[in-house]
C-alpha positions as CSV (number, residue, x, y, z in Angstrom):
1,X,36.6,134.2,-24.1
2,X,33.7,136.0,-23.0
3,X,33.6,133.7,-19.8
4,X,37.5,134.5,-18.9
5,X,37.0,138.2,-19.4
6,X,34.0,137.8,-16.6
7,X,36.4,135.7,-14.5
8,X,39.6,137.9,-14.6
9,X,37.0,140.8,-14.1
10,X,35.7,139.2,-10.8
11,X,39.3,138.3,-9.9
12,X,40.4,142.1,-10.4
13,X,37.6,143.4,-8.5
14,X,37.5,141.4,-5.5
15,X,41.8,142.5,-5.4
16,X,40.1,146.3,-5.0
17,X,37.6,144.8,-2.4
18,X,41.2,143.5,-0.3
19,X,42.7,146.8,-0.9
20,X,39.9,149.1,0.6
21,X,40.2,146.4,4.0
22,X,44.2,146.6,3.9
23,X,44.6,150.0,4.8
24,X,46.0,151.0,8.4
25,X,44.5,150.9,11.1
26,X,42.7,154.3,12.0
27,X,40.5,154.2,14.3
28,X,40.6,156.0,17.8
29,X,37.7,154.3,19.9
30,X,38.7,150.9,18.4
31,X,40.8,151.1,21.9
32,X,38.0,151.1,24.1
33,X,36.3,149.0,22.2
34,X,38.9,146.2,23.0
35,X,39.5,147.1,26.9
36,X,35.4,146.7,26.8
37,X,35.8,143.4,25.5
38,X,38.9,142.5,27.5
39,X,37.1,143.4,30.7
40,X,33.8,141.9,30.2
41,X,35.7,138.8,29.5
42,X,38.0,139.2,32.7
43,X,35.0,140.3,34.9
44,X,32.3,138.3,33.3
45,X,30.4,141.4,33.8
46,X,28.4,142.9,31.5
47,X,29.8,146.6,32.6
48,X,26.3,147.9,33.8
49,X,28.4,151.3,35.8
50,X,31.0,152.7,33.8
51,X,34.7,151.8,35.8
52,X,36.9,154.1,33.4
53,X,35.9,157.6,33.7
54,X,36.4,159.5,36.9
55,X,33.1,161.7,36.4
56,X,30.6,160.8,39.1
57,X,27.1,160.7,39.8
58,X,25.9,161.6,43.3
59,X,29.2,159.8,44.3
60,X,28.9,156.4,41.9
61,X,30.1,155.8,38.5
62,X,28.1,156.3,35.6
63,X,25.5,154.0,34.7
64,X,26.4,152.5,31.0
65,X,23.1,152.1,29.5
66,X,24.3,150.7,26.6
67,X,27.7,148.8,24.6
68,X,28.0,146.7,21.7
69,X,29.1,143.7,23.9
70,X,29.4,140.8,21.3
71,X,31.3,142.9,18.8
72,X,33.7,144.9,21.2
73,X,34.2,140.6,22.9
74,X,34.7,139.4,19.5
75,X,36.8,142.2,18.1
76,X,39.0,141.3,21.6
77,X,39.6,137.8,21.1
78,X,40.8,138.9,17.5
79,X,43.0,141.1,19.0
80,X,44.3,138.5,21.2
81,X,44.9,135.9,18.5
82,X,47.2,138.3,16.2
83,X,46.8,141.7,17.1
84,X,46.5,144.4,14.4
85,X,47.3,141.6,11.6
86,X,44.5,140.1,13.0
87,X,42.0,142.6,13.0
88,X,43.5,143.7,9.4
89,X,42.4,140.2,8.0
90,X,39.0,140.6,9.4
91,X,38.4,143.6,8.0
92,X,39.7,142.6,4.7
93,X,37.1,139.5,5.1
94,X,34.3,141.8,6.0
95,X,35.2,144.3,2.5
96,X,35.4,141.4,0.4
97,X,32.0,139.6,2.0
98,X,30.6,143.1,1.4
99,X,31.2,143.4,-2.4
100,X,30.1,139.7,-3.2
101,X,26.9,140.5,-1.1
102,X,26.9,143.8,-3.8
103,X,27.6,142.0,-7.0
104,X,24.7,139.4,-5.5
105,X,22.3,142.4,-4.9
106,X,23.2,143.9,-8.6
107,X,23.4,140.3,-10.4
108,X,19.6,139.9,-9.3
109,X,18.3,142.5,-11.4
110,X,20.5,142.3,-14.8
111,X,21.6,139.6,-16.9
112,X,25.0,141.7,-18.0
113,X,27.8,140.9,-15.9
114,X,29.6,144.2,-16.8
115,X,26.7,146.4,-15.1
116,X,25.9,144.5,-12.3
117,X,30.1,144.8,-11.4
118,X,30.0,148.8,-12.2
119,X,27.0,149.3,-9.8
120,X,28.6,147.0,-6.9
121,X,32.2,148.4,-7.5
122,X,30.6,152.1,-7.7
123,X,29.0,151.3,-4.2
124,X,31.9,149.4,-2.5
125,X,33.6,152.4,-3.0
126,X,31.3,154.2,-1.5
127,X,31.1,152.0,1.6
128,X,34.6,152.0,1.8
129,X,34.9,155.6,4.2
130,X,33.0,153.5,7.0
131,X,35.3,150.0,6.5
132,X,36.5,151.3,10.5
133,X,37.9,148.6,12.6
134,X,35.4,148.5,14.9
135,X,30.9,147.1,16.0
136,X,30.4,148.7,12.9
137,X,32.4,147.3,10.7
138,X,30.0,144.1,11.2
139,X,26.0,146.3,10.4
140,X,28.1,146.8,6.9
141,X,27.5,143.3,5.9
142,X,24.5,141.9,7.7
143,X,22.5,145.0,6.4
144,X,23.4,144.0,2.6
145,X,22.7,140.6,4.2
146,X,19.2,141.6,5.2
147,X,18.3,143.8,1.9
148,X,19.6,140.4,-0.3
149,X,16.8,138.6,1.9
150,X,14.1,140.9,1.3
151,X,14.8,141.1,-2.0
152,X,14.8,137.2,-2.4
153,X,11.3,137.5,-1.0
154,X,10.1,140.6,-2.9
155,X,11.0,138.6,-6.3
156,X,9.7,134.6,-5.2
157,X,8.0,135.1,-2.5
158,X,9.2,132.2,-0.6
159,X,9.3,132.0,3.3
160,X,12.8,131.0,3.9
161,X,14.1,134.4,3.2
162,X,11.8,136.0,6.6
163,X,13.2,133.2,8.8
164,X,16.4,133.4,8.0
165,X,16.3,137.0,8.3
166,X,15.2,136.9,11.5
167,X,18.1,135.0,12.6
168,X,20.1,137.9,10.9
169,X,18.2,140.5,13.0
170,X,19.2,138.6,16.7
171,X,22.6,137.9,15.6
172,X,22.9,141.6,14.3
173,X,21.5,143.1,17.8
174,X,24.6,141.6,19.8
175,X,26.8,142.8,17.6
176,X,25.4,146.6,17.2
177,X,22.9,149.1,17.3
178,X,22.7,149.4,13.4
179,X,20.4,146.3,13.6
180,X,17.6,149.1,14.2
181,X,18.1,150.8,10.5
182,X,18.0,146.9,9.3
183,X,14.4,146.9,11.3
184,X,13.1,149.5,9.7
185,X,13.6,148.3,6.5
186,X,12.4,145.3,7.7
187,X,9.1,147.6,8.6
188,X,9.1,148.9,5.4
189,X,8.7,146.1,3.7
190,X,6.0,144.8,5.8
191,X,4.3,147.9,5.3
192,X,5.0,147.5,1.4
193,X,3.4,144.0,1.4
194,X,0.5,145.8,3.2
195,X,-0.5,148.4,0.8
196,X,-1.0,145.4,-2.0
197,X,-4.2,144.5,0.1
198,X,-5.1,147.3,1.0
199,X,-5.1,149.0,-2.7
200,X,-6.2,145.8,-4.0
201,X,-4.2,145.7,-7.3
202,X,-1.7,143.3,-7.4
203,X,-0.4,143.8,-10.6
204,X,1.4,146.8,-9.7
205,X,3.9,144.3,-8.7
206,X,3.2,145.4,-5.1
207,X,4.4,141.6,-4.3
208,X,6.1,138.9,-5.7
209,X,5.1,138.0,-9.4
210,X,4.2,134.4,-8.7
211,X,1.9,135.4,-6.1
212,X,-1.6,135.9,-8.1
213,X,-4.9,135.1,-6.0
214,X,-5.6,137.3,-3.3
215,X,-5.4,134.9,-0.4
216,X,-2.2,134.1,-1.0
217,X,-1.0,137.8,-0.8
218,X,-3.2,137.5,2.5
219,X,-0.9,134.7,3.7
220,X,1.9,136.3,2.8
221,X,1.1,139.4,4.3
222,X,0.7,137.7,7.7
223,X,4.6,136.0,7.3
224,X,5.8,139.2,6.7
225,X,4.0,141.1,9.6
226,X,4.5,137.3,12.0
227,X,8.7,138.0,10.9
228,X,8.7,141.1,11.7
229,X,6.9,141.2,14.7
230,X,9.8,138.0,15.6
231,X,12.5,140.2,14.8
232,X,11.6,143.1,16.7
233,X,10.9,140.8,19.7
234,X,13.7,138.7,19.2
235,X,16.3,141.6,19.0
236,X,16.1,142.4,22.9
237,X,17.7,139.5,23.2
238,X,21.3,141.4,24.1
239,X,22.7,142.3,27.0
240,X,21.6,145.7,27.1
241,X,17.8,144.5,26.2
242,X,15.5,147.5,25.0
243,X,18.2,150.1,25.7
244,X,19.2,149.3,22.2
245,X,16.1,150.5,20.7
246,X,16.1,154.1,23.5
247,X,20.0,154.7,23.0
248,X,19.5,154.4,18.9
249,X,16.5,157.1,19.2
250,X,18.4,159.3,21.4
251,X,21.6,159.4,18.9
252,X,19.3,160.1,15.6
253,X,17.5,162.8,17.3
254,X,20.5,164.4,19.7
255,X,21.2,168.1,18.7
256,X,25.1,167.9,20.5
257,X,25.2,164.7,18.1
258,X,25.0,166.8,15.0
259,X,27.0,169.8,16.2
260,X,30.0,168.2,17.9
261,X,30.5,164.9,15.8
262,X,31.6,165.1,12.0
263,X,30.3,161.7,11.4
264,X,26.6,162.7,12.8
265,X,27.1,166.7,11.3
266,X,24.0,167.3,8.7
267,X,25.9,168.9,5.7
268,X,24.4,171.1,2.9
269,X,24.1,170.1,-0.9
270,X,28.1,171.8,-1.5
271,X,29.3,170.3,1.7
272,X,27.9,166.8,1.1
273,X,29.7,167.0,-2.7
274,X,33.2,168.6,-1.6
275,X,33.0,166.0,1.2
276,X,32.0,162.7,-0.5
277,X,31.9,163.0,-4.2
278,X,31.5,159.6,-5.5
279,X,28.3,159.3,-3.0
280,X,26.7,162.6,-3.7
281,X,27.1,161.8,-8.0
282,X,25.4,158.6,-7.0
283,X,22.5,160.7,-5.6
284,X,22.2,162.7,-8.1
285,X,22.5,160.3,-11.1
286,X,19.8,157.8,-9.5
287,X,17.5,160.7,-9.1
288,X,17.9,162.4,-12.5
289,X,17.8,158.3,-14.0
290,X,14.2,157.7,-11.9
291,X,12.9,160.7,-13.5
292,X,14.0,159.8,-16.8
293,X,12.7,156.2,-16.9
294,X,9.3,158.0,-15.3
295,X,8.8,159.8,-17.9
296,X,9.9,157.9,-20.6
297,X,7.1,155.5,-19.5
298,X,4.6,158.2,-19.5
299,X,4.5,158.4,-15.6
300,X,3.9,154.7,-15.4
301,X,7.0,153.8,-13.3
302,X,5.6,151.3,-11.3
303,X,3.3,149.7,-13.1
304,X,3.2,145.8,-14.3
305,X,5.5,146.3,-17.0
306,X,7.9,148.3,-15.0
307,X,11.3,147.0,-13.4
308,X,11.2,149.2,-11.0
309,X,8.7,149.2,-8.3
310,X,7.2,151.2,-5.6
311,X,9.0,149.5,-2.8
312,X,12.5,150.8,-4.9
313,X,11.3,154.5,-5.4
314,X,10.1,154.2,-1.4
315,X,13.8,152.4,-0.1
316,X,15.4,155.3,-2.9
317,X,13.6,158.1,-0.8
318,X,13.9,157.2,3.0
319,X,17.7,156.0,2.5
320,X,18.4,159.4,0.7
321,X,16.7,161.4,3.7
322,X,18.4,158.9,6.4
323,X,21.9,160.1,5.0
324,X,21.6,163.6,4.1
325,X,20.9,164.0,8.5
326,X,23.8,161.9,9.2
327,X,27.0,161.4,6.5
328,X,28.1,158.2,8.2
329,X,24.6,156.5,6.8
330,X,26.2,157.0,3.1
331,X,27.1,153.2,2.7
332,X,24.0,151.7,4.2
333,X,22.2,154.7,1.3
334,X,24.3,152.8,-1.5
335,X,23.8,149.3,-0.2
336,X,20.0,149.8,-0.2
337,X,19.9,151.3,-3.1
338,X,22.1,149.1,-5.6
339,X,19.3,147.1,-7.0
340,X,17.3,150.1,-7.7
341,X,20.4,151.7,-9.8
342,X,20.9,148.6,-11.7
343,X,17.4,148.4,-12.2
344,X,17.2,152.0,-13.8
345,X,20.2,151.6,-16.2
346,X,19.2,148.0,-17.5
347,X,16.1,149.4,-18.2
348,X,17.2,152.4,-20.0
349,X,20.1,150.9,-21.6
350,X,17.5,147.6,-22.3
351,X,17.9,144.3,-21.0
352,X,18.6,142.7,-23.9
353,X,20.7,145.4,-25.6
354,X,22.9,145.5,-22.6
355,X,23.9,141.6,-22.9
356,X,24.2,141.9,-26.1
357,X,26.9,145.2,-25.3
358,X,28.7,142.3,-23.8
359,X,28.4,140.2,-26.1
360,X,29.6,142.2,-28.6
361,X,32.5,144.1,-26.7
362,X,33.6,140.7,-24.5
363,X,36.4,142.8,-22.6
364,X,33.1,145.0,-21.4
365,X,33.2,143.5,-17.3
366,X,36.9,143.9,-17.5
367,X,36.6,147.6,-18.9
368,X,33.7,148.4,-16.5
369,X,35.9,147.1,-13.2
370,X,39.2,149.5,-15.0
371,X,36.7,152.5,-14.6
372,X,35.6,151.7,-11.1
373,X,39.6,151.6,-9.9
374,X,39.9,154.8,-11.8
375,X,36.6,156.2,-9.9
376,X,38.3,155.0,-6.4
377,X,41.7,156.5,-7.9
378,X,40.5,159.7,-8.4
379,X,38.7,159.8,-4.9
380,X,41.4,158.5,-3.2
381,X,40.1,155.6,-1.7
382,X,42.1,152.8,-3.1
383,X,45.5,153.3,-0.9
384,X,48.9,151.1,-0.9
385,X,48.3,148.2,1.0
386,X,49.5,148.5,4.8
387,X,47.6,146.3,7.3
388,X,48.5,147.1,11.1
389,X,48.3,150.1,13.0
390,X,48.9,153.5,11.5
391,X,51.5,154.4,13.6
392,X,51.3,158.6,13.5
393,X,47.6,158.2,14.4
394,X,48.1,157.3,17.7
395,X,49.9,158.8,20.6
396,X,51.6,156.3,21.4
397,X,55.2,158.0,22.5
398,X,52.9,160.4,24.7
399,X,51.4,157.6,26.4
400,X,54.9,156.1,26.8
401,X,56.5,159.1,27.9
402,X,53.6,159.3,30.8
403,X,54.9,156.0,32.2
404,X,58.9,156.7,31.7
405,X,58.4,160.2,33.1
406,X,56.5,159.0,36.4
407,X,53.6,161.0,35.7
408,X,51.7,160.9,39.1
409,X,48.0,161.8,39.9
410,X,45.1,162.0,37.5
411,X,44.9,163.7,34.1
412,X,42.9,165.4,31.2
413,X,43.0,163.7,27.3
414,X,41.3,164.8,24.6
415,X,38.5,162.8,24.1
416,X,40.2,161.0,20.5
417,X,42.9,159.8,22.5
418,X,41.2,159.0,25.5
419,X,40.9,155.6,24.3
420,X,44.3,154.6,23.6
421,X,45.9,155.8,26.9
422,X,42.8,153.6,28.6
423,X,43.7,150.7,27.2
424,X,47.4,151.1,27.9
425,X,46.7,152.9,31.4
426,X,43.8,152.1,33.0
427,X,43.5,151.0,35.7
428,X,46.5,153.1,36.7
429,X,44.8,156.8,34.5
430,X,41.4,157.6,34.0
431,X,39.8,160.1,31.6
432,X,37.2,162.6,32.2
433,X,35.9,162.0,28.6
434,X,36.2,159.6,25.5
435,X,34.4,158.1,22.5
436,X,31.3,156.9,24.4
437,X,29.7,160.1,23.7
438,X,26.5,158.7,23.4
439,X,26.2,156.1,25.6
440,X,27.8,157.1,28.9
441,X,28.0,160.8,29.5
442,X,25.3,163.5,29.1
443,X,25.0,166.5,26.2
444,X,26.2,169.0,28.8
445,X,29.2,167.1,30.1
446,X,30.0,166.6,26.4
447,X,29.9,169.9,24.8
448,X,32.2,170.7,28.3
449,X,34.2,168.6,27.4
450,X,35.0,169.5,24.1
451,X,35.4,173.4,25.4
452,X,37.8,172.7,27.9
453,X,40.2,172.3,24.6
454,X,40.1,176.1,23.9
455,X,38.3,177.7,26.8
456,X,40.7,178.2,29.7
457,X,38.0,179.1,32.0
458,X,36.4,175.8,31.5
459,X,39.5,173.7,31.9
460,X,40.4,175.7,35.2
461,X,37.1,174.4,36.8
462,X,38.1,170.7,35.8
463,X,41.6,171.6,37.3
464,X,40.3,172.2,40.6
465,X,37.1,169.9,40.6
466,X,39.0,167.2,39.5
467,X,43.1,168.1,40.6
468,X,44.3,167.8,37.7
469,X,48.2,167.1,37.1
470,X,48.6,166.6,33.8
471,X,47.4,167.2,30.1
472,X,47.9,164.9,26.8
473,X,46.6,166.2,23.5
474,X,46.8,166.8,20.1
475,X,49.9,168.1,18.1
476,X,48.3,170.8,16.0
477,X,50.7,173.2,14.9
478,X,49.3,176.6,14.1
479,X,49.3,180.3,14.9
480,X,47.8,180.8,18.3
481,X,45.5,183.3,17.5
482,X,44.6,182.1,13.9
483,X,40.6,181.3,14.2
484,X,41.2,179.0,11.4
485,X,43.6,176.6,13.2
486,X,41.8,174.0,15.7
487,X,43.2,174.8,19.1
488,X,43.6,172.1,21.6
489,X,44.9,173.7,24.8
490,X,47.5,176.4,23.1
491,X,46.9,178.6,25.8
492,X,49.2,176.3,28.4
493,X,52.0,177.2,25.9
494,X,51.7,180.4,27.6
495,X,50.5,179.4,31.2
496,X,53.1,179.9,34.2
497,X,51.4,177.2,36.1
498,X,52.1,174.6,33.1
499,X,55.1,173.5,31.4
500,X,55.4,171.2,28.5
501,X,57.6,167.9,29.4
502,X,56.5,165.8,25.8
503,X,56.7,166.6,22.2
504,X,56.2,164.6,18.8
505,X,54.5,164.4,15.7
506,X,51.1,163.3,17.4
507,X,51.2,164.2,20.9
508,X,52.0,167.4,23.6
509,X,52.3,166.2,27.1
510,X,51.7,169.2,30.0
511,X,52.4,168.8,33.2
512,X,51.0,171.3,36.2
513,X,53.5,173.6,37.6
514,X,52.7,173.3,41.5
515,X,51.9,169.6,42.1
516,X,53.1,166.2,42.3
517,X,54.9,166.7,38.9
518,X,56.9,170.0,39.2
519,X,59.9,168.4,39.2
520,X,59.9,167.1,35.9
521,X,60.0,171.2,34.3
522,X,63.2,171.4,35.9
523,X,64.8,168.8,34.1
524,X,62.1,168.0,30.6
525,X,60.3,171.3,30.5
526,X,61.1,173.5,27.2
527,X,61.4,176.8,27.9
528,X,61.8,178.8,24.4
529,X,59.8,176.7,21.9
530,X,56.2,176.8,21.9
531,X,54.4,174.1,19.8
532,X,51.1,176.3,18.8
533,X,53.2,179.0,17.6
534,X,56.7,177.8,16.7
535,X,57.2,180.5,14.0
536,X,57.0,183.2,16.8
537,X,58.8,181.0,19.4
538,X,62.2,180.7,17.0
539,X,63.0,184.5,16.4
């Protein structure tokens, strides 16, 4: 009975791992993403000048230093196969490869079933935020991949784990830039084997257990420093070569970066909790747990008799300070540190007594995976299943109402729904701006970009720089002058030169007054209602 309650627990779980992956589809660069693909497959170009934004540099195209070329071509031929319901499965194959590369992490530490399924459900959740259809949807399982290496190496000490993870590491750097985070741990680790000669004590359990004399930890110091020497070599192997290593330094460290894009924003201690609950507790509970155990061993946390070790207190630190700078490194905090969590509660709990919990109480996995659904329940990140596009995210009847209206010339889109209107477009429309903040266009061209929204000066110097006919953006109802409200070009509600020809749910669609489009006011324009400030508009 014991063995069907693990089963049925597994079972339940791995139904909460398809759930998280079988949510719509929202995700506004994924549309680049695939016209990337589609055209480097068309071209058989690798895309070095960028052909869909109509900025220019001393008269050419802006060079594109870097793309995530084997993902954005792989995510394409997806798309090509089924189309959303494809991309749907894959992500549902990616959350559940993600838990079972969790439960491995967790099962490695504990003989209890019923922790080691808590810890990985607690973190799956957790992971879940960033389960985007898009390059990055693949870093969130080769970096548990990676971790489950070097941990396979930590605790044996065998070679096969470095080989194969270098493998990991080249197949991981033509698929996306988060192959870098995967190198440093890689680094780390290297590093970690280093200080065990250096120190000289090896019963700190610096290295694996079965390694004893100290010219075998010689030997396998060299493998790990030989590996990752390989991997960093091996990873400029892509087609944008060492640009992957300069365009990852430039993001971590860009200022516009943190200010301009939520994902990158660094948030304070109330923000972070308000923001991401389940991933802040787990913070503070692994924290407060490390300095319990501590001092309940007398300030002896890493020594022989110890489950955890300095390499875990070192991984808990530098993935704690990685996220707290960036919020979209959350998952990759809780993937690294799942073993060290497990590790703290069996030993606090005690390894024994905590089989024997299960032993005793045989629906204990069962109950353990009912109060991770209830976690996700209550953080809202276990959804109705509904693979395929989320259809109000998009502007799709904006886009549409572009090409049955006969929109002429060239245009400005906010930079979220830049994407979609290229892929359906282009070559036809070009933006100014999109999702490629970080690899295409410049810190000054992006904060301009993002001010032209709410800055009418601004956007008038676009208008005549770039003769600009028409304007698709966001439907955000609101008072016009409510600071409160985000504004996205209310002041053309009130503009004699621009009339408003498109309205929905997602989408407002401007046209200029005196150009190629003036005839479409006379016949589509609205002339009472004002979408920023309807409230005003109907008395």
């Amino acid at each position: 009975s014991t063995r069907l309650f693990r089963i049925v627990a597994y079972g339940l779980l791995v139904c909460v791992a398809v759930l998280l992956g079988a949510k719509p589809i929202r995700s506004w660069d994924l549309w680049w993403h695939l016209l990337v693909g589609e055209e480097a497959l068309r071209s058989g170009s690798t895309l070095p000048a960028d052909p869909f934004s109509m900025i220019r540099q001393a008269g050419e195209p802006l060079v594109w230093i870097y793309k995530d070329l084997g993902a954005e071509v792989l995510l394409s031929v997806v798309h090509s196969i089924g189309g959303a319901s494809a991309l749907s499965l894959l992500r549902i194959v990616a959350s559940v490869g993600l838990f079972v590369l969790l439960f491995s992490l967790a099962r490695r530490r504990t003989d209890a079933a019923w922790l080691a399924l808590f810890v990985a459900g607690i973190a799956l959740l957790i992971a879940s935020f960033r389960l985007i259809v898009r390059p990055e949807l693949f870093s969130l399982v080769l970096f548990p991949l990676v971790v489950s290496l070097l941990e396979e190496r930590r605790q044996v000490g065998r070679r096969w784990p470095l080989v194969v993870a270098v493998l990991v590491v080249w197949l991981w750097a033509n698929l996306h830039r988060g192959v870098v985070l995967g190198l440093v741990l890689f680094w780390g680790y290297a590093f970690y084997e280093l200080g065990s000669i250096l120190l000289r004590r090896h019963r700190l359990a610096f290295v694996s257990t079965a390694v004893s004399r100290r010219d075998d930890v010689q030997t396998k110091q060299a493998e790990s420093l030989l590996a990752v020497l390989a991997a960093t070599v091996i990873a400029l192997l892509n087609p944008s070569g060492s640009a992957l290593y300069v365009q990852a330094f430039d993001v971590t460290t860009s200022d516009a970066m943190a200010r301009l894009v939520s994902e990158w924003q660094r948030l304070g201690p109330r923000e972070l909790l308000e923001a991401f609950p389940v991933a802040s507790l787990w913070m503070l509970v692994l924290m407060f747990l490390l300095l319990v155990s501590n001092w309940r061993q007398k300030g002896q946390i890493w020594s022989a008799r110890s489950r955890i070790t300095l390499w875990d207190v070192a991984v808990t630190c530098g993935l704690f300070w990685i996220a707290l700078r960036a919020p979209r490194m959350l998952p990759m905090m809780a993937i690294a540190t799942t073993p060290v969590m497990v590790s703290v509660l069996d030993s606090l709990v005690g390894r024994s007594r905590a089989l024997q919990l299960e032993q005793r109480i045989r629906p204990l996995p069962l109950l353990s995976v009912v109060c991770v659904i209830l976690v996700g329940w209550a953080a809202q990140r276990i959804e109705e299943p509904n693979p395929g596009w989320a259809r109000d995210w998009y502007p799709s009847q904006g886009v549409d109402a572009i090409t049955r209206l006969g929109v002429e010339g060239e245009g400005f889109t906010t930079y979220t729904y830049a994407g979609y209107l290229l892929y359906h477009l282009w070559p036809a429309k070009r933006v100014i701006c999109d999702g490629r903040f970080d690899t295409v266009y410049s810190e000054a061209l992006i904060e301009t970009c993002m001010a032209a929204s709410s800055n009418p000066d601004i956007f008038r110097e676009w208008v005549r720089r770039y003769e600009l006919q028409w304007v698709l953006t966001h439907n955000r109802p609101g008072p016009v002058r409510d600071p409160s409200t985000p504004r996205s070009f209310d002041f053309l509600d009130v503009d004699p030169g621009w009339g408003l020809v498109h309205w929905d749910s997602s989408a407002l669609l401007y046209v200029r007054r005196n150009g190629p489009n003036g005839h479409l006011l006379r016949d589509y324009a609205y002339q009472y209602l004002r979408p920023h400030d309807l409230d005003v508009s109907l008395r």
